[in-house]
C-alpha positions in Angstrom: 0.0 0.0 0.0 2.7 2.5 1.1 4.2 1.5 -2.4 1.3 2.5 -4.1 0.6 5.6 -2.5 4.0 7.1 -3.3 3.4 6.5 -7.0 0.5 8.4 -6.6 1.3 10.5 -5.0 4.7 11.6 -6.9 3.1 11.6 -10.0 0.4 13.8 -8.3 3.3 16.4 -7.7 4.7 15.9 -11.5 1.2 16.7 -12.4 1.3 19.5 -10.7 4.3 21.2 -11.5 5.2 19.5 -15.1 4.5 22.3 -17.3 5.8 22.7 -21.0 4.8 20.0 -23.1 5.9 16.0 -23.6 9.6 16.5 -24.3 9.7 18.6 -20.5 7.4 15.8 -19.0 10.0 13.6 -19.9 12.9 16.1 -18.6 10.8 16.0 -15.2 9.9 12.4 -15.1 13.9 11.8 -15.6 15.1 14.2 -12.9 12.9 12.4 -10.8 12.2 9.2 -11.3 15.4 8.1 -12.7 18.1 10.8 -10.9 16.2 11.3 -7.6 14.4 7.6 -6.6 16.1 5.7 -9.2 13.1 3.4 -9.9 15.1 2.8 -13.3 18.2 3.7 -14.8 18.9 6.2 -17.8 18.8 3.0 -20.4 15.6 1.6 -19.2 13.8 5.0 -18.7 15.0 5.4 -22.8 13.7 2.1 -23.6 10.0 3.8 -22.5 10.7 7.0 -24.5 11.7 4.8 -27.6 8.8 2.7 -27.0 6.5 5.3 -26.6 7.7 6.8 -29.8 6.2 4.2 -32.2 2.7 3.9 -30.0 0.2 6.1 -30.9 -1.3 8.6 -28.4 0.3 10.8 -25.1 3.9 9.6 -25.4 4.6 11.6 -22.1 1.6 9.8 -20.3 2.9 6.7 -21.6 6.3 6.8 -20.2 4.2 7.7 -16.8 2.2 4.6 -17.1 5.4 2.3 -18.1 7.5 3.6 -15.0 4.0 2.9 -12.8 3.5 -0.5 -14.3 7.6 -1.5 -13.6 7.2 0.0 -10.2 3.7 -1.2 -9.0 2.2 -3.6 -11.9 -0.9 -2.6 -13.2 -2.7 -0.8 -10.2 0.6 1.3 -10.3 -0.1 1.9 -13.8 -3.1 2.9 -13.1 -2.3 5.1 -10.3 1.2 6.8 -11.9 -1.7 7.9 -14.8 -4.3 9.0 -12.2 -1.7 10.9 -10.4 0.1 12.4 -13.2 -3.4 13.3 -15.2 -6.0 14.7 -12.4 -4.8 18.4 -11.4 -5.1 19.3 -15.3 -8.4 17.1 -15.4 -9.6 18.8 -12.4 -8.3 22.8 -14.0 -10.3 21.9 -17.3 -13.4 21.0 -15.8 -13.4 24.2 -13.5 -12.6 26.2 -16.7 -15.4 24.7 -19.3 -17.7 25.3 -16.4 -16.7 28.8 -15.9 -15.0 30.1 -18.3 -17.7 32.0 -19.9 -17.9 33.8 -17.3 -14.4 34.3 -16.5 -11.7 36.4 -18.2 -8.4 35.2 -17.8 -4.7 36.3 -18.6 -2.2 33.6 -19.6 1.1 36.2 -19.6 2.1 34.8 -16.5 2.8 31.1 -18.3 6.1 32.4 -20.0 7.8 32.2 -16.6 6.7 28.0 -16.6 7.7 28.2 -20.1 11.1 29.3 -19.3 11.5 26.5 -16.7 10.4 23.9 -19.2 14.5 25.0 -21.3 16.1 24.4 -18.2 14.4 21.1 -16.7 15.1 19.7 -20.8 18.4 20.9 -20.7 19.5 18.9 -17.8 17.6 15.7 -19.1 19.5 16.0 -21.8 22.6 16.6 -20.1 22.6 13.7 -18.3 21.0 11.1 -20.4 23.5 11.7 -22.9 26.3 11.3 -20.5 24.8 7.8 -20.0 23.4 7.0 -23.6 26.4 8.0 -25.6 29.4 6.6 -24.3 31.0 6.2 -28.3 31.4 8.4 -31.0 29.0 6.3 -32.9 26.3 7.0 -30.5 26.7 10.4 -30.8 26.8 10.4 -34.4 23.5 8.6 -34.3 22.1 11.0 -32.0 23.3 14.1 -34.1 21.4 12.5 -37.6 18.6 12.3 -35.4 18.7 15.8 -34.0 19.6 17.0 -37.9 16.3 15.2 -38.7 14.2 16.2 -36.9 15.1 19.8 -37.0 15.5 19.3 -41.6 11.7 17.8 -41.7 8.1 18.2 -40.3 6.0 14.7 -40.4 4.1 13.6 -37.4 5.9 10.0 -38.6 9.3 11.3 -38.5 10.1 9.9 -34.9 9.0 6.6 -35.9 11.3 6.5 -38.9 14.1 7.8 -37.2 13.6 5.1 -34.4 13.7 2.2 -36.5 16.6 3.7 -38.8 18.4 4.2 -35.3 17.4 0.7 -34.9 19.4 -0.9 -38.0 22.3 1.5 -37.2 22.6 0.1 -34.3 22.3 -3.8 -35.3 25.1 -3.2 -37.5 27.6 -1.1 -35.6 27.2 -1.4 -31.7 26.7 -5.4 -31.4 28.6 -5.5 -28.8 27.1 -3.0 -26.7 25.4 -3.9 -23.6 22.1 -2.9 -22.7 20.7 -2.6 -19.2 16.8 -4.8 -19.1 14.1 -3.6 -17.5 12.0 -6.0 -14.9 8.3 -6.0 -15.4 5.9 -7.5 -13.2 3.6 -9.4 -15.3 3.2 -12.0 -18.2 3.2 -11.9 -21.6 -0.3 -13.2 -21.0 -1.8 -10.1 -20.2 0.0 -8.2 -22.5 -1.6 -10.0 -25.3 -5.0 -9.2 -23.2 -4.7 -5.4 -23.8 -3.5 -5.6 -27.1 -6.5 -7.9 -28.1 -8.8 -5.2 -26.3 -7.2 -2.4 -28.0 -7.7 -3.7 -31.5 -11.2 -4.9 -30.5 -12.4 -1.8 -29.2 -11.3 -0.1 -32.5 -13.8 -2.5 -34.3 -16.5 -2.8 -31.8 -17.5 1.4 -30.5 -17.6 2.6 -34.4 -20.4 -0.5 -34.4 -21.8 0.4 -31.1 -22.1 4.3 -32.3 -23.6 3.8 -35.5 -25.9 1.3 -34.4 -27.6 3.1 -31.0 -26.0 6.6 -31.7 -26.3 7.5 -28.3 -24.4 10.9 -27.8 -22.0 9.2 -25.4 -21.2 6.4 -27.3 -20.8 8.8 -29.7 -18.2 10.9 -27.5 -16.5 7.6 -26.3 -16.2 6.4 -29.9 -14.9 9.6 -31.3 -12.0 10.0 -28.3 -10.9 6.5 -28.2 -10.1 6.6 -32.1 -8.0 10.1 -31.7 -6.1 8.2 -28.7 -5.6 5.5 -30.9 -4.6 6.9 -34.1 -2.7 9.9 -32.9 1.3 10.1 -33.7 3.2 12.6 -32.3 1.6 13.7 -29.3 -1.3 16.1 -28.3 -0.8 19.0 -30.6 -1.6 17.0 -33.5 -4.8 15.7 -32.4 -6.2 19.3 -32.6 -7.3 19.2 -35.9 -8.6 16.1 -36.1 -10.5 16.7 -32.6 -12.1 20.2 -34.7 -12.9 18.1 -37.4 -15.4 15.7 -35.3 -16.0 18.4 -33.0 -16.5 22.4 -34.8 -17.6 21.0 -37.9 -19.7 18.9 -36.9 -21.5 22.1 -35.6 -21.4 20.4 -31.9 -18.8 23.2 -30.7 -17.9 27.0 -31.8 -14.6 27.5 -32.8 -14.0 30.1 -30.3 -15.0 27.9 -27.6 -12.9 25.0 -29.0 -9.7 27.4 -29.6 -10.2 29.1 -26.2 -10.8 25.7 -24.9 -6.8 25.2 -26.7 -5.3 27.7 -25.2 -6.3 27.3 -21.8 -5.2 23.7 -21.8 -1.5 24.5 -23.0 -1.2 26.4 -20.3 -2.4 23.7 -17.9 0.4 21.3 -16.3 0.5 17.8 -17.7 -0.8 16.3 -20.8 -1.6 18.0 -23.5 -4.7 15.2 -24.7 -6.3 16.7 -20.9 -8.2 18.7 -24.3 -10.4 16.0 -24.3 -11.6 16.8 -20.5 -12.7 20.3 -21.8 -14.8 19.2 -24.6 -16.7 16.4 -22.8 -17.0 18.9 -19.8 -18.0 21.6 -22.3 -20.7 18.9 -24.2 -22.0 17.1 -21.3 -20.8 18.2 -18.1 -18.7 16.6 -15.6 -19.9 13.3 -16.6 -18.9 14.2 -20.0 -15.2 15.5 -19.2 -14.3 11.9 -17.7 -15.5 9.6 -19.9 -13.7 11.9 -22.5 -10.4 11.5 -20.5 -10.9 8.0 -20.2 -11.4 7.3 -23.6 -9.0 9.4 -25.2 -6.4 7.9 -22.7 -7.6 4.4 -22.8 -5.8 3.4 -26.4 -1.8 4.5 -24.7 -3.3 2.4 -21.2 -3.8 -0.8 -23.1 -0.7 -0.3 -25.9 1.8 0.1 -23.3 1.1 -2.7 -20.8 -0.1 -4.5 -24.1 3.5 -4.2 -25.8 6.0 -3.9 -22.8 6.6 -7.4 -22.4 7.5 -8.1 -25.8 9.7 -5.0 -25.5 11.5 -6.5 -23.1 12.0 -10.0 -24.8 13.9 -7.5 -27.3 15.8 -5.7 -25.3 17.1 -8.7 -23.9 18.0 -10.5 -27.3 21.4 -10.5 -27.7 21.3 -9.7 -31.4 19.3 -6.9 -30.8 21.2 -5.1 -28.0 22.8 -3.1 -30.3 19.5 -2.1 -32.1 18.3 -1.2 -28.7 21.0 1.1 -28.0 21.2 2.6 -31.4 16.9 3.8 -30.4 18.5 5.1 -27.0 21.1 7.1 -29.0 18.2 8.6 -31.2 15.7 9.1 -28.5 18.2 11.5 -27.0 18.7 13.6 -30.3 15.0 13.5 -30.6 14.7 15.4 -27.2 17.5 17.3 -28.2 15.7 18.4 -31.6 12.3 19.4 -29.6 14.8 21.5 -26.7 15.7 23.4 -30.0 12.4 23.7 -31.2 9.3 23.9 -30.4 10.6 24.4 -26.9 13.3 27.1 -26.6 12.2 28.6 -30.4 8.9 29.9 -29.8 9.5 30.7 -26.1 12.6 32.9 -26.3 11.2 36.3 -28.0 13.2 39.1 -26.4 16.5 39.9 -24.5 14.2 39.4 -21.4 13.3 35.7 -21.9 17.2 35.2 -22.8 17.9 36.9 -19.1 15.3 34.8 -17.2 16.1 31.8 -19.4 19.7 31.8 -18.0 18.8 32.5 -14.3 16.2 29.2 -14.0 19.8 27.0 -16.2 21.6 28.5 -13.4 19.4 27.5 -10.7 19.1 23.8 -12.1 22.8 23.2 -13.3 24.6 25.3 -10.4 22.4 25.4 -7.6 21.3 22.1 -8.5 17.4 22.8 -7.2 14.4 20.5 -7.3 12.1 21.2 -10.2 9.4 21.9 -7.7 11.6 25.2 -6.6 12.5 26.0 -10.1 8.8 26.1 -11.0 7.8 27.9 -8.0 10.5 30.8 -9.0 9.6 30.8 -13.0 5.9 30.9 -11.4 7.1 34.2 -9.4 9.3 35.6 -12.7 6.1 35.0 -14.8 3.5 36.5 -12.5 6.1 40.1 -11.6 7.8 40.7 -14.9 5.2 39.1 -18.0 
């Protein structure tokens, strides 16, 4: 039980405080799962990122879910998602409620935004320290980085992964690769998968057939969680497709609706609480969650066994450790941009920017101080 509630309540605190997107989740969920408790090591936390890369859906919230499920099986699962998910679940509903009602001015999330560079710098920092120990790593690492940045294709990661892959077969055999210790059978991992796939066949039948609104909202949410690459900004438009032109939502709504959630903490697909809030209420906002978040839930526990079994393969070690080369150009491509791109816009950012890298790589702070102290620099000087 004690085990349990710490997952909960750590990914609670993550939830909290873990503003700027998937690539910082995963600059916070390194800092402290893998530097500060040291559930799993820098190889085995990029196993999850490079995992999470060819699954469709929250690739941040899946990561969340794979470190739950090592630590805790399946109710930890459960829990590190419940943790991680509710305080932006919880904001969303209180702003579809109110927010006609309520004007509000989102200045102050530059200072969070400014945190986000400096938490993803440090991941960085140290999982490359760990995850490129050869120059062939690093050169690996640096194609991936030069891809990402040279084109724009929610597929990109994938391709990148498996190219890392091959790489990796052929040039690092010999390279060892740490394996990560999961709690259940392969038994249930074919369980969710077989759910997954039958759940993509059986609500469109359901929806058609009764066309009940909410197994209309269901249906509609679990396909954008299943079908979704590259994480929760590019389910907007296909979530204003079934949603504005469908004439069920305005487009101011749904846009303000946008906004507001990028300037919540945690994941980004949270969206889906505002629209079912927005729709049908309360009710509405969690099954919209749940179904939305249900598709990366079953992939994950459904493919991490098998994962595993490869990781473990001799043959494929290098491959393994070619994907944890790439995974840490992709972060490094997404600290470039969208991260530190779009939020650095004057000599003031640049300033504030440097202060928060101080306080992380110097000071060495917790993020929960850093946040705090881009919280204060957002509120006094945006």
């Amino acid at each position: 039980m004690k085990n349990y509630l710490e997952i909960f309540f750590i990914a609670f605190r993550l939830g909290c405080t873990s503003f700027g997107g998937p690539t910082a989740h995963l600059g916070y969920f390194q800092k402290e799962y893998v530097q500060k408790k040291k559930w799993l090591t820098d190889q085995q936390f990029a196993d999850l990122v490079a995992l999470s890369q060819f699954l469709p859906g929250p690739a941040s919230s899946q990561v969340g879910m794979g470190i739950g499920l090592i630590r805790g099986g399946i109710v930890g699962s459960i829990l590190a998602f419940i943790g991680f998910t509710l305080p932006s679940v919880i904001f969303l509903i209180c702003f579809a409620l109110f927010l006609t009602n309520t004007t509000i001015d989102l200045n102050w999330i530059q200072g969070l935004k400014l945190v986000a560079i400096a938490i993803v710098a440090q991941a960085i920092v140290d999982m490359s320290k760990k995850l490129l120990p050869t120059i062939h790593h690093v050169f690996i690492a640096l194609l991936a980085l030069s891809a990402m940045l040279l084109f724009q294709t929610s597929w990109l990661q994938i391709v990148i992964i498996l190219i890392a892959a091959i790489t990796g077969q052929l040039i690092l055999k010999n390279r060892t690769v740490a394996t990560t210790s999961m709690a259940f059978s392969k038994k249930m991992g074919i369980t969710c998968l077989s759910l997954f796939f039958g759940l993509l066949v059986l609500l469109p039948l359901l929806a058609n057939t009764f066309q009940h609104d909410w197994l209309y909202l269901i249906e509609k949410f679990y396909m954008a969680g299943a079908f979704v690459f590259g994480g929760g900004h590019v389910v907007l438009p296909l979530l204003e497709t079934q949603f504005v032109e469908t004439g069920l939502m305005s487009t101011s709504s749904f846009l303000a609706g946008y906004g507001i959630t990028q300037a919540m903490p945690g994941p980004l697909f949270t969206f889906a609480t505002y629209i079912g809030t927005t729709l049908y209420g309360v009710s509405g906002g969690l099954l919209a969650t749940f179904a939305i978040f249900l598709p990366a839930f079953l992939l994950i526990i459904g493919a991490l066994p098998f994962w595993q079994v490869l990781s473990t393969n001799a043959k494929l070690r290098g491959a393994v450790s070619g994907m944890n080369a790439a995974v840490v150009g992709i972060l490094a491509a997404a600290f470039i941009t969208p991260i530190t791109w779009y939020t650095i816009t004057s000599i003031k950012d640049v300033i504030f920017a440097v202060v928060l890298l101080l306080i992380v790589f110097l000071a060495k702070q917790p993020p929960i101080v850093t946040v705090i102290i881009g919280f204060i620099i957002g509120v006094v000087f945006y």
